[in-house]
N, C-alpha and C positions, 0 to 999 in steps of 0.2 A: 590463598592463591587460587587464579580461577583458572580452568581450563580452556587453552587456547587451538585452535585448528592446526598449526605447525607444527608443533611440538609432538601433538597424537598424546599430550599426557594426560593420565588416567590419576590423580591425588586422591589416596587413600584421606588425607585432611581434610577433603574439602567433602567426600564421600561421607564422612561419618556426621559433617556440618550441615546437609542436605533435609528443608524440614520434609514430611512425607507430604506433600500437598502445595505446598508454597516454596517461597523462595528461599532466601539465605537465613537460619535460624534465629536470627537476632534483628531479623526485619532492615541490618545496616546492607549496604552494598558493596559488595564484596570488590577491591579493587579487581584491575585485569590491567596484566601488561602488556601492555605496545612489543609485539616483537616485529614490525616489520615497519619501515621510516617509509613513508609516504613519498610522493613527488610529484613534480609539478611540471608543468608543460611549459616548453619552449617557443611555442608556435599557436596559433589558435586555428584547429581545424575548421574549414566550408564544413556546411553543410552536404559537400558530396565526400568528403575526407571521413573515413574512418574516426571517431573520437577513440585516442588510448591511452593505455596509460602513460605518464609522463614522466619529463625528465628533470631533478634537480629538485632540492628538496626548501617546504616553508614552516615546516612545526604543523599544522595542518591540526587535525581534530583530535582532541584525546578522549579516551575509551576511557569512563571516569569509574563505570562499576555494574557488576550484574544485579538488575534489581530484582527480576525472582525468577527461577528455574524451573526446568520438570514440567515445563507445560507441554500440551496435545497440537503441534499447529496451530499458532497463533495468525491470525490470518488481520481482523478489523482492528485498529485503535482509535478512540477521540476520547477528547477530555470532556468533563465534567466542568462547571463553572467552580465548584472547589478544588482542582488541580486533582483530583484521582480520574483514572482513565477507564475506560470500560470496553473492554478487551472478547475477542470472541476465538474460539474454537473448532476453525474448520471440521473436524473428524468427529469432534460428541458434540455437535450445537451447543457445547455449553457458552454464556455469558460469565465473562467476570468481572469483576473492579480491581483496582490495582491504583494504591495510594502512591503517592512519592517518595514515601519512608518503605517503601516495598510488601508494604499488607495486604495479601492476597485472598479474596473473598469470591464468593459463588452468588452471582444475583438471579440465576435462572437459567435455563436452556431453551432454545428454540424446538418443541418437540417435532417440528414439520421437515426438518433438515433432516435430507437423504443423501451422504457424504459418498461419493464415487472417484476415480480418477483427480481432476484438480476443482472440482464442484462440493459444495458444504455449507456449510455458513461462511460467509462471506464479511465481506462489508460493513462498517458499525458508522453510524452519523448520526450526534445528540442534537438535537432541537435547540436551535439560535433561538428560541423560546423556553429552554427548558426551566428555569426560573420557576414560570407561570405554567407550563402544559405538563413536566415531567418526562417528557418523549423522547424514547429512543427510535430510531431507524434502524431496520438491519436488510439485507442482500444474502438471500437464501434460496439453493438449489430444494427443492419440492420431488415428490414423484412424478411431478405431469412437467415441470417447468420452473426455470427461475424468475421470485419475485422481489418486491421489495414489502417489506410488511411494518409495523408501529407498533409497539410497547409502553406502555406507563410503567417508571419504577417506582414504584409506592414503597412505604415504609420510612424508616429514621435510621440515623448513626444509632440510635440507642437501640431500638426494639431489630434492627439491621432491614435491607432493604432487599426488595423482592419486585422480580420483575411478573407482570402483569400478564395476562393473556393477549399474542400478538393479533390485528388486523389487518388485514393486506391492505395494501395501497397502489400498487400497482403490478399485477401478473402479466401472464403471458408472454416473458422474454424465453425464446428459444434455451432450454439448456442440453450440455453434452458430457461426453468421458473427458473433454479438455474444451481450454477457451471458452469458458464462461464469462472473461471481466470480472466483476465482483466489486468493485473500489465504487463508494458511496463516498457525497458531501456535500455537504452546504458551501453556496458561494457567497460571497459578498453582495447580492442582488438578494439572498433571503429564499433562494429557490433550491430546491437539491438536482447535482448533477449525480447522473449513475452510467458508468461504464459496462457498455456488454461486449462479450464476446462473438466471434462467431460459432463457432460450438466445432472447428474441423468441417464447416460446408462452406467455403469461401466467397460463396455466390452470392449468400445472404446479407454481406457486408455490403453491397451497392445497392440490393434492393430497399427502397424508398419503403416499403410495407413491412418490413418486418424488423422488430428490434432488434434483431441479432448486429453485431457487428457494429455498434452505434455509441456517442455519445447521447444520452437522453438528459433533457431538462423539465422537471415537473413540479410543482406545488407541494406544499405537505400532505394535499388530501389525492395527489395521484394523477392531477388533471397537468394536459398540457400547461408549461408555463407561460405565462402572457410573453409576446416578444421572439417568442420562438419562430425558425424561417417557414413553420406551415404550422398556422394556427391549431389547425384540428390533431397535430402531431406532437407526440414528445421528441423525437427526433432533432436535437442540437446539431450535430456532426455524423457524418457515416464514411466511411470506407475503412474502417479500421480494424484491425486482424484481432487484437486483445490486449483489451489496455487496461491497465492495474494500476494506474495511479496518475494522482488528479493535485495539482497545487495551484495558488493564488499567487503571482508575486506582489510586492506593496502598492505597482500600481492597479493591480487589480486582472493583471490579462491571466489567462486558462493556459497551464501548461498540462501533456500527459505524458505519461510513459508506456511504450507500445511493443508488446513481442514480435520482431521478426520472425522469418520462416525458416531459412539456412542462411540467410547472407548479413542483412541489416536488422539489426533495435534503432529505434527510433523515440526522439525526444518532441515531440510538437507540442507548437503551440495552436492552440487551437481556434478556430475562427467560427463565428455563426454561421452554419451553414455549409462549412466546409467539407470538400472530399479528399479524405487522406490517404486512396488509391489502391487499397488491397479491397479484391486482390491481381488488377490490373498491371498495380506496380511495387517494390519491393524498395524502402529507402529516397532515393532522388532522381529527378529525370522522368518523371511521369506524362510531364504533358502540363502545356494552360488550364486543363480541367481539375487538375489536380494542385491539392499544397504539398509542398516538399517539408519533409521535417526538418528541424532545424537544428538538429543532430543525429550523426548515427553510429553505430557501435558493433563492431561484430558481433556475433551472439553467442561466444563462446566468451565475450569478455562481457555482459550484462547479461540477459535472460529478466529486464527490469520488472520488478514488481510496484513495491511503495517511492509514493514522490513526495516530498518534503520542500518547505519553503521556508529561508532560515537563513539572519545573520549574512546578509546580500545575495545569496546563494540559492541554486536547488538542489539537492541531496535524494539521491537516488540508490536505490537499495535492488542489488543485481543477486539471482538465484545461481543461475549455470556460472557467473561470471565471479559468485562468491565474493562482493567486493562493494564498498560503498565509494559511487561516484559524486564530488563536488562540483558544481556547475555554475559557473561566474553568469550573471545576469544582466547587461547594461542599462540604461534608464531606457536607451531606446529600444529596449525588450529584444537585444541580441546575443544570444546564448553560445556563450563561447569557452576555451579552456580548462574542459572536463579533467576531472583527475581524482587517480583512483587511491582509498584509502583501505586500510584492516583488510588487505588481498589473503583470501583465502585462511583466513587468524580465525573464523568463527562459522565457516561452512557457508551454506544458502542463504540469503538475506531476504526478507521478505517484506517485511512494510518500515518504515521511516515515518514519523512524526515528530511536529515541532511541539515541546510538552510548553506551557505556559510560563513556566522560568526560564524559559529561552534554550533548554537542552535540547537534543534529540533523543526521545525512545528509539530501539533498533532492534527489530524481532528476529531472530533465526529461523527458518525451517528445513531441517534437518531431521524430520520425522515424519516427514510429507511422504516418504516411500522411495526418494531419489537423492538422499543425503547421506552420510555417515553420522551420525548422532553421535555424541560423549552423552556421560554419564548425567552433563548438567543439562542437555537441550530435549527442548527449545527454551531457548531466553527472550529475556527484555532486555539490554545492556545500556544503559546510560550512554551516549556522546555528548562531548562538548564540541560546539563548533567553535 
């Protein structure tokens, strides 16, 4: 039995079943019971309406299993082209891998990672090349600054595999004690996007010069990417307070998830070029200069970090709001009838991915410094959608 946020239980069973370093001792994953039934919305909120939780219930996602425990703030996830994920450690820069049977391995640490307030290692994004180049990407707070930097994992399943000494690829994004960003990826065009924060100076979000506060679009070697709205610029999108997560839907359009201030979270999609108003404006009603999200949430029910795209859906993973949201998608890319799932069952939620068998990985962070941790966090827990 696994330990669930409601309950507050503490299982002497499951304690003595705990390996020192990895997950569940037998590498199987350990079920987890549903104690709270989900629901489903009545109504599809505007874009100026609140998104909340809803009413009436559909079976909705099941929580199939914890695949390994004990971990440090798990912060980056992406997979691997053989289904293991590689996994990172906000607080020790460590790197790890993390198979689908639950085997939990060390490939290296980012030694450059200076871990503060919500700044650390960040970000993780394997190379749509990886095959051929071996490369990893990561999204790491520095003494001076957060970068984005490159790794080769070299080595075998046999002799085990070891990550490489990193090179930067693109410095100089403003960092701070909060609002860093940190969500790295590859899109469907072969280019990486990377989310920054404003770092707590909100001014910095509309200035054209400074990557604070921005979506950025760049190459693998750093350079702006061709197509971008000012060539000499990495700068994709700006006015945006801190956005943690980044998905594709099938047709292809850019969705994020964006930390409000005191009032609104927000869901945009994102546009070339576009200005998403922090910090002019908070949620909807900005002005013709500005795009409105196309969802928002109060921020006691989200605090969004990880965005996920899955099974017609986007899948959003809420910190302060302790709760994974599902978000119905239309063909004509209109985002409607949010509904919240595992309210408060597993503390902080923090990143959401869609693993290549079609589940969802779902990380906790409840060790970040602002959660209640059990015995077992932070996890990876399996969802089905």
């Amino acid at each position: 039995m696994t330990v669930t946020r409601k309950g507050r239980l503490v299982l002497t069973s499951l304690v003595l079943t705990l390996g020192a370093a990895t997950g569940c001792a037998d590498n199987t994953p350990a079920p987890i019971p549903r104690t709270t039934q989900p629901t489903d919305a009545t109504s599809e909120p505007t874009p100026s309406e609140p998104a909340s939780e809803a009413q009436g219930g559909d079976g909705g996602p099941e929580a199939v299993g914890t695949l390994v425990d004990r971990l440090e703030v798990p912060w980056g996830v992406d997979f691997l082209p053989d289904g293991a994920a590689v996994v990172t450690e906000r607080m020790t820069g460590r790197v790890l891998q993390v198979t689908p049977d639950g085997t939990l391995s060390r490939l290296g640490a980012i030694t450059a990672t200076v871990p503060q307030g919500e700044a650390g290692l960040l970000g993780v994004a394997v190379s749509p090349d990886f095959a051929s180049d071996r490369t990893l990407f990561f999204y790491v707070t520095s003494s001076t600054d957060n970068r984005v930097v490159k790794a080769e994992l070299g080595g075998s399943e046999q002799s085990g595999f070891e990550l490489g000494e990193p090179t930067v690829v693109l410095d100089g994004i403003p960092a701070g004690f909060i609002h860093d960003g940190g969500r790295i990826a590859f899109g469907p065009d072969g280019y990486l996007y990377v989310t920054t924060g404003e770092t707590g100076n909100p001014e910095l979000a509309q200035d054209p010069d400074s990557l604070a506060g921005k979506i950025l679009r760049i190459t693998a070697d750093g350079a702006p990417a061709p197509g971008n709205p000012e060539p000499d610029s990495p700068v994709w999108s700006l006015g945006h307070r801190n956005v943690q997560g980044l998905a594709w839907d099938d047709a292809g359009r850019l969705w994020a998830s964006e930390f409000g201030d005191s009032t609104w979270d927000e869901l945009n999609l994102v546009e070339k070029g576009g200005n998403y108003g922090w910090p002019e404006v908070e949620g909807t009603g900005g002005g013709p200069e500005y795009v409105d999200p196309a969802l928002v949430w109060p921020v006691e029910e989200a605090s969004p970090s990880g965005l996920a795209y899955a099974d017609g859906h986007l899948w959003m993973a809420g910190l302060r709001g302790q709760r994974l949201w599902r978000i119905r998608v239309s063909d004509g890319g209109r985002a409607s009838r949010p509904t919240a799932f595992f309210t408060e069952d597993y503390g902080r939620l923090r990143t959401v991915v869609a693993s290549p068998d079609g589940d969802l990985w779902l990380t906790t962070s409840n060790q970040d410094g602002r959660g209640e941790p059990t015995t077992a966090d932070d996890r990876i827990i399996v969802i089905r959608p």
